[in-house]
N, CA, C and O atoms as CSV, one atom per row, in Angstrom:
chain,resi,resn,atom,element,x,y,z
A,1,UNK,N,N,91.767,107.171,68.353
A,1,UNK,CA,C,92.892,107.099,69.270
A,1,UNK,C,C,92.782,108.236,70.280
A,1,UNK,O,O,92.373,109.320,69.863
A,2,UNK,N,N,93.108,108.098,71.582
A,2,UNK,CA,C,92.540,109.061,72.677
A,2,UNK,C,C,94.256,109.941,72.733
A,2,UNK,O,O,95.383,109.585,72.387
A,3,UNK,N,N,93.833,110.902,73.201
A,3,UNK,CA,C,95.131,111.742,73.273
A,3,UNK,C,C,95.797,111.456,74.817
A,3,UNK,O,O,95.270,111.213,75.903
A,4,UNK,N,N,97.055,111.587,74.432
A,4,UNK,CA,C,98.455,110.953,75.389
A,4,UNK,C,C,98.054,112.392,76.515
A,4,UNK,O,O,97.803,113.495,76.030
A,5,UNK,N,N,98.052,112.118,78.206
A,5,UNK,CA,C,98.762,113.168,79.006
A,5,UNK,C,C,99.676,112.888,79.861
A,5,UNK,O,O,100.276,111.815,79.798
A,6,UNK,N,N,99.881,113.619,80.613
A,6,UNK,CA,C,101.146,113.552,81.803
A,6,UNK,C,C,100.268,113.452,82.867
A,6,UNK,O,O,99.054,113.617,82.983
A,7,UNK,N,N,101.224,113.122,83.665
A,7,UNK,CA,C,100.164,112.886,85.179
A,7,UNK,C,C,99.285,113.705,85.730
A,7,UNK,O,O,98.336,113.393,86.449
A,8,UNK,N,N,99.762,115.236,85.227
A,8,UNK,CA,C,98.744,116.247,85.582
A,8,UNK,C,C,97.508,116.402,85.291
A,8,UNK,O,O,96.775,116.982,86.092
A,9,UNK,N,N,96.998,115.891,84.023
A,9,UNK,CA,C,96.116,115.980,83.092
A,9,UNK,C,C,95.991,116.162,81.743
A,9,UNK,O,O,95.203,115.696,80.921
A,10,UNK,N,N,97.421,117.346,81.616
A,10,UNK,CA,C,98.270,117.702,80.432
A,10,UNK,C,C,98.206,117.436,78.840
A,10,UNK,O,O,99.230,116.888,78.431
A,11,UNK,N,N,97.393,117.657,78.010
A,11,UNK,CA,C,98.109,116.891,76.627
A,11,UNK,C,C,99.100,116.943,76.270
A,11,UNK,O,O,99.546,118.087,76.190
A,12,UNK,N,N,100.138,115.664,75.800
A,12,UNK,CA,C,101.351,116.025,75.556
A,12,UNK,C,C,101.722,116.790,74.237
A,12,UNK,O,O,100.976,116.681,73.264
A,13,UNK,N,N,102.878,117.579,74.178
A,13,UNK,CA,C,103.114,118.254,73.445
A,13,UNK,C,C,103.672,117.029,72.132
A,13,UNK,O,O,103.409,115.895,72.531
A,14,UNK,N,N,104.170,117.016,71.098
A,14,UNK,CA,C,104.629,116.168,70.027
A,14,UNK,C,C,106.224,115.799,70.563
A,14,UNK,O,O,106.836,114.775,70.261
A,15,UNK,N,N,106.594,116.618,71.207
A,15,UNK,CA,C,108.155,116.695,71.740
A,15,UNK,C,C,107.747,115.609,72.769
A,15,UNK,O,O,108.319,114.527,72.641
A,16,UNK,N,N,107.036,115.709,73.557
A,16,UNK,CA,C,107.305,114.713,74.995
A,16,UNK,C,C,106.528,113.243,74.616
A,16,UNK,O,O,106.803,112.180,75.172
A,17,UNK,N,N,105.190,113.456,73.234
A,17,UNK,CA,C,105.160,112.197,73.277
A,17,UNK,C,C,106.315,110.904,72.375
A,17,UNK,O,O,106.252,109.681,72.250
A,18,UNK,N,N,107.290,111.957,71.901
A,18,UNK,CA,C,108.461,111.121,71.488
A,18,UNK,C,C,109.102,110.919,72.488
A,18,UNK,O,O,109.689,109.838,72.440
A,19,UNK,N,N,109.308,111.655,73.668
A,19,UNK,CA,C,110.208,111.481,74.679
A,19,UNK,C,C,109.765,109.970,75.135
A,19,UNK,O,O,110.555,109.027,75.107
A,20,UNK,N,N,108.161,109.841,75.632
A,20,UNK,CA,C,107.533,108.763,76.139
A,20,UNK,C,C,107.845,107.686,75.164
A,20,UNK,O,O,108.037,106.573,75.655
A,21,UNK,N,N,107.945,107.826,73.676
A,21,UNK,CA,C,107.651,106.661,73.267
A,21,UNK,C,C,109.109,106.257,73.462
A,21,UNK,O,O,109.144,105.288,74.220
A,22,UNK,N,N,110.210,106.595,73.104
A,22,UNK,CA,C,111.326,106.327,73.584
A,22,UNK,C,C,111.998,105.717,74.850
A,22,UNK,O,O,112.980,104.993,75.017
A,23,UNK,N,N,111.171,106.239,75.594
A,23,UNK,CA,C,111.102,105.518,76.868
A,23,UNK,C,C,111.061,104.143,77.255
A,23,UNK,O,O,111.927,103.401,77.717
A,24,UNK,N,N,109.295,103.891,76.826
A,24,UNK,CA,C,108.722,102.832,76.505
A,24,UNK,C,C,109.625,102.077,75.851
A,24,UNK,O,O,110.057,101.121,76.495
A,25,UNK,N,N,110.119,102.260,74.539
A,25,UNK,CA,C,110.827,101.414,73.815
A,25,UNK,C,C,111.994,100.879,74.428
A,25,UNK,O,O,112.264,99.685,74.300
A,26,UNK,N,N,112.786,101.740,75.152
A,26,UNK,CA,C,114.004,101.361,76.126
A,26,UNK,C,C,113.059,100.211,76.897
A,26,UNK,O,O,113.230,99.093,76.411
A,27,UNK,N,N,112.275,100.250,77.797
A,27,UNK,CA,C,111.592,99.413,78.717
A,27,UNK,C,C,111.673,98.072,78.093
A,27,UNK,O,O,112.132,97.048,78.599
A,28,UNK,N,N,111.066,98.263,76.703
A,28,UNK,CA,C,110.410,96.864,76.311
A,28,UNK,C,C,111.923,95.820,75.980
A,28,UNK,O,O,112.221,94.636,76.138
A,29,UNK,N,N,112.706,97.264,75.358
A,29,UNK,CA,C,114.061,96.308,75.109
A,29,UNK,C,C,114.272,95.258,76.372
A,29,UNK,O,O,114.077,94.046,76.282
A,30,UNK,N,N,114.599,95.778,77.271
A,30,UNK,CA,C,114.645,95.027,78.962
A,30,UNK,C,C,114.090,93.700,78.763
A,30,UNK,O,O,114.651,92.686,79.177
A,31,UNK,N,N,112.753,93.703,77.995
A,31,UNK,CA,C,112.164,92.401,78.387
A,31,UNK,C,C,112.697,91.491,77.705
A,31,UNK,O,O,112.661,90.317,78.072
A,32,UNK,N,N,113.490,92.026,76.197
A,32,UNK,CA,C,114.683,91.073,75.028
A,32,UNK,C,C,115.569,90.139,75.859
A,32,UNK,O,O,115.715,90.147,77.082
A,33,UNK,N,N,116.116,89.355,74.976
A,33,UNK,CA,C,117.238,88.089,75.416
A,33,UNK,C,C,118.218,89.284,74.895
A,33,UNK,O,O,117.788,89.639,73.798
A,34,UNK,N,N,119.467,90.104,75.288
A,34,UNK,CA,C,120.604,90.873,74.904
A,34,UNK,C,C,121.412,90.380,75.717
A,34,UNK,O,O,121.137,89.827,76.782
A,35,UNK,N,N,122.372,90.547,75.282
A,35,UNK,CA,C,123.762,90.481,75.483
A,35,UNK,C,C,124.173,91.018,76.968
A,35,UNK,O,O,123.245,91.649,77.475
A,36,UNK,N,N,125.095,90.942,77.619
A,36,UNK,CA,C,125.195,91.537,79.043
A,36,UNK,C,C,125.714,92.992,78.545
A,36,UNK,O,O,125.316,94.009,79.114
A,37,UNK,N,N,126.563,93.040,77.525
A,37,UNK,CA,C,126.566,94.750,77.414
A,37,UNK,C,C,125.710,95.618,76.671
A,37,UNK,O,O,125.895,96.834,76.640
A,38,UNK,N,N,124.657,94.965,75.995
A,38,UNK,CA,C,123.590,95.419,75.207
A,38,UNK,C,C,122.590,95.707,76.215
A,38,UNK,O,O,121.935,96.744,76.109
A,39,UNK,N,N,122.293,94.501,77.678
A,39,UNK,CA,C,121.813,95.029,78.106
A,39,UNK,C,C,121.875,95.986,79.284
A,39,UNK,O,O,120.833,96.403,79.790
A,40,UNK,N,N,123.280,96.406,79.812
A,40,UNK,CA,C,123.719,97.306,80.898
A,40,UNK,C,C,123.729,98.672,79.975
A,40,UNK,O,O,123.637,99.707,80.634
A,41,UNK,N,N,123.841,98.847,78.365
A,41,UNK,CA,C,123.652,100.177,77.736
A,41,UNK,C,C,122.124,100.373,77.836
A,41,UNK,O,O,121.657,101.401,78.328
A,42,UNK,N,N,121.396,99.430,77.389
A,42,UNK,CA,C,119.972,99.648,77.669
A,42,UNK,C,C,119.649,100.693,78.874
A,42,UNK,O,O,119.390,101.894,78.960
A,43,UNK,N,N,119.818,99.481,79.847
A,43,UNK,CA,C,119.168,100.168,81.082
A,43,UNK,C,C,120.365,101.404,81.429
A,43,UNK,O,O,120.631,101.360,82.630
A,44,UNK,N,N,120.629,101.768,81.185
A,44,UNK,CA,C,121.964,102.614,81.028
A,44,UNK,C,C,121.014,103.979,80.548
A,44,UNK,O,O,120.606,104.800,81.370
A,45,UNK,N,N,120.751,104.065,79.128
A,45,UNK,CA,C,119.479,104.702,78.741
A,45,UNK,C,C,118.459,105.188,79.460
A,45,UNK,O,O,118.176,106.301,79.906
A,46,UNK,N,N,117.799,103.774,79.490
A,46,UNK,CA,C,116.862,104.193,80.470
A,46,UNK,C,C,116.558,104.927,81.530
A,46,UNK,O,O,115.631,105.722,81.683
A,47,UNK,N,N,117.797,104.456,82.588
A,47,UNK,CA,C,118.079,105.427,83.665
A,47,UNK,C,C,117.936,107.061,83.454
A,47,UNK,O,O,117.215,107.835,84.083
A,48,UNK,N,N,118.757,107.313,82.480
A,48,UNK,CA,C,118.957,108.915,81.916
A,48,UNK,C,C,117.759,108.969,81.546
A,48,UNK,O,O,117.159,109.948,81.987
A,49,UNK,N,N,116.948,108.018,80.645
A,49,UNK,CA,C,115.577,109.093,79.749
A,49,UNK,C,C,114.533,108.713,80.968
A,49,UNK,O,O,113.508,109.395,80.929
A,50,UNK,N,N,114.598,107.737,82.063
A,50,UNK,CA,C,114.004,108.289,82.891
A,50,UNK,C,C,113.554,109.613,83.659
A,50,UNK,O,O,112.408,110.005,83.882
A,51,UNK,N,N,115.048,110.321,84.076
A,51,UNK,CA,C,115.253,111.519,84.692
A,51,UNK,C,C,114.418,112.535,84.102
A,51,UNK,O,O,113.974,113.418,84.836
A,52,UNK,N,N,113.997,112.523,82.192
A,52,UNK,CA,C,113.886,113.542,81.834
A,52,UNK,C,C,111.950,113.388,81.635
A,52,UNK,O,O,110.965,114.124,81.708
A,53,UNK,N,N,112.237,112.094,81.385
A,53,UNK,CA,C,110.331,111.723,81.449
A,53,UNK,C,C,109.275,112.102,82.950
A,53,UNK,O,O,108.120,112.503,83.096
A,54,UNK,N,N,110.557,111.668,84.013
A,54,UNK,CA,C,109.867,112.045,85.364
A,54,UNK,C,C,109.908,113.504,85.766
A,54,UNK,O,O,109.011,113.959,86.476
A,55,UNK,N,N,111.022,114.339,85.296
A,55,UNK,CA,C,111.115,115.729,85.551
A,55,UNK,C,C,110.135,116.105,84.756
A,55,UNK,O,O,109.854,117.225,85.184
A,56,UNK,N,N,109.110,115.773,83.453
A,56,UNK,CA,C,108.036,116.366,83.092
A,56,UNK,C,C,107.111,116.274,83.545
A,56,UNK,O,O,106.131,116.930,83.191
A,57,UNK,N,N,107.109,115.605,84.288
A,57,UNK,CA,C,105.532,114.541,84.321
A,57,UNK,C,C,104.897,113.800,83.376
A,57,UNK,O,O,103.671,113.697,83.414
A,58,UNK,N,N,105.634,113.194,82.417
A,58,UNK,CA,C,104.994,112.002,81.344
A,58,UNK,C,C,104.903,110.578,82.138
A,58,UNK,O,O,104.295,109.816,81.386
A,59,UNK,N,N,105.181,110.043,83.094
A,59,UNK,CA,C,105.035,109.019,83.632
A,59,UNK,C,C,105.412,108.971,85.250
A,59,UNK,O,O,106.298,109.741,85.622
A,60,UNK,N,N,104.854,108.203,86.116
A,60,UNK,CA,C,104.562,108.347,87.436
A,60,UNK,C,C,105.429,106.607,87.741
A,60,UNK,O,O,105.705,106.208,88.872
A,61,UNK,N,N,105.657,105.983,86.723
A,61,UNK,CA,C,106.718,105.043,87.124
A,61,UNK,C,C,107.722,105.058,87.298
A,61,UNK,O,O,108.146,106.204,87.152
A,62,UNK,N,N,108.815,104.054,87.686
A,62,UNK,CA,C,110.138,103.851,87.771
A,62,UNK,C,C,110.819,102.559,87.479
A,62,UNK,O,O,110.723,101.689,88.345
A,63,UNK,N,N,111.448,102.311,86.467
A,63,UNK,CA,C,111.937,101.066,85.849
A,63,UNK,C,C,113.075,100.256,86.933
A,63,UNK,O,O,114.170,100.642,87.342
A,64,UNK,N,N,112.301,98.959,87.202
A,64,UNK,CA,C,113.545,98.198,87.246
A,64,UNK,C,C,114.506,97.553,86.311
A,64,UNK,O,O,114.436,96.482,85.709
A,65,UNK,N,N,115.400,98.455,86.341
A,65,UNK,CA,C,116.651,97.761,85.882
A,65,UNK,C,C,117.607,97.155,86.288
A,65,UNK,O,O,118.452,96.735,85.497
């Protein structure tokens, strides 16, 4: 398994690659059949653990929600 970085080059620390996987996991929820308020908390989430994934540099995307 190859090691996780941030856009810089970075290896991630154990802290940020939970941050990422969390992330991710919010994302994939998105792609679920939920509920209209299951899915406005989702992306609700997301939005916020965006802020903190992009203020590191763990990801260079931006979710549509």
């Amino acid at each position: 398994m190859s090691e996780a970085h941030d856009v810089m080059g970075n290896p991630l620390t154990e802290v940020e690659q939970k941050l990422l996987a969390a992330y991710e996991t919010l994302k994939g929820l998105l792609a679920e059949d939920l509920t209209p308020t299951a899915r406005a908390g989702v992306a609700e989430s997301l939005a916020a653990l965006w802020q903190v994934v992009n203020n590191l540099g763990l990801t260079d995307d931006r979710p549509a929600v």
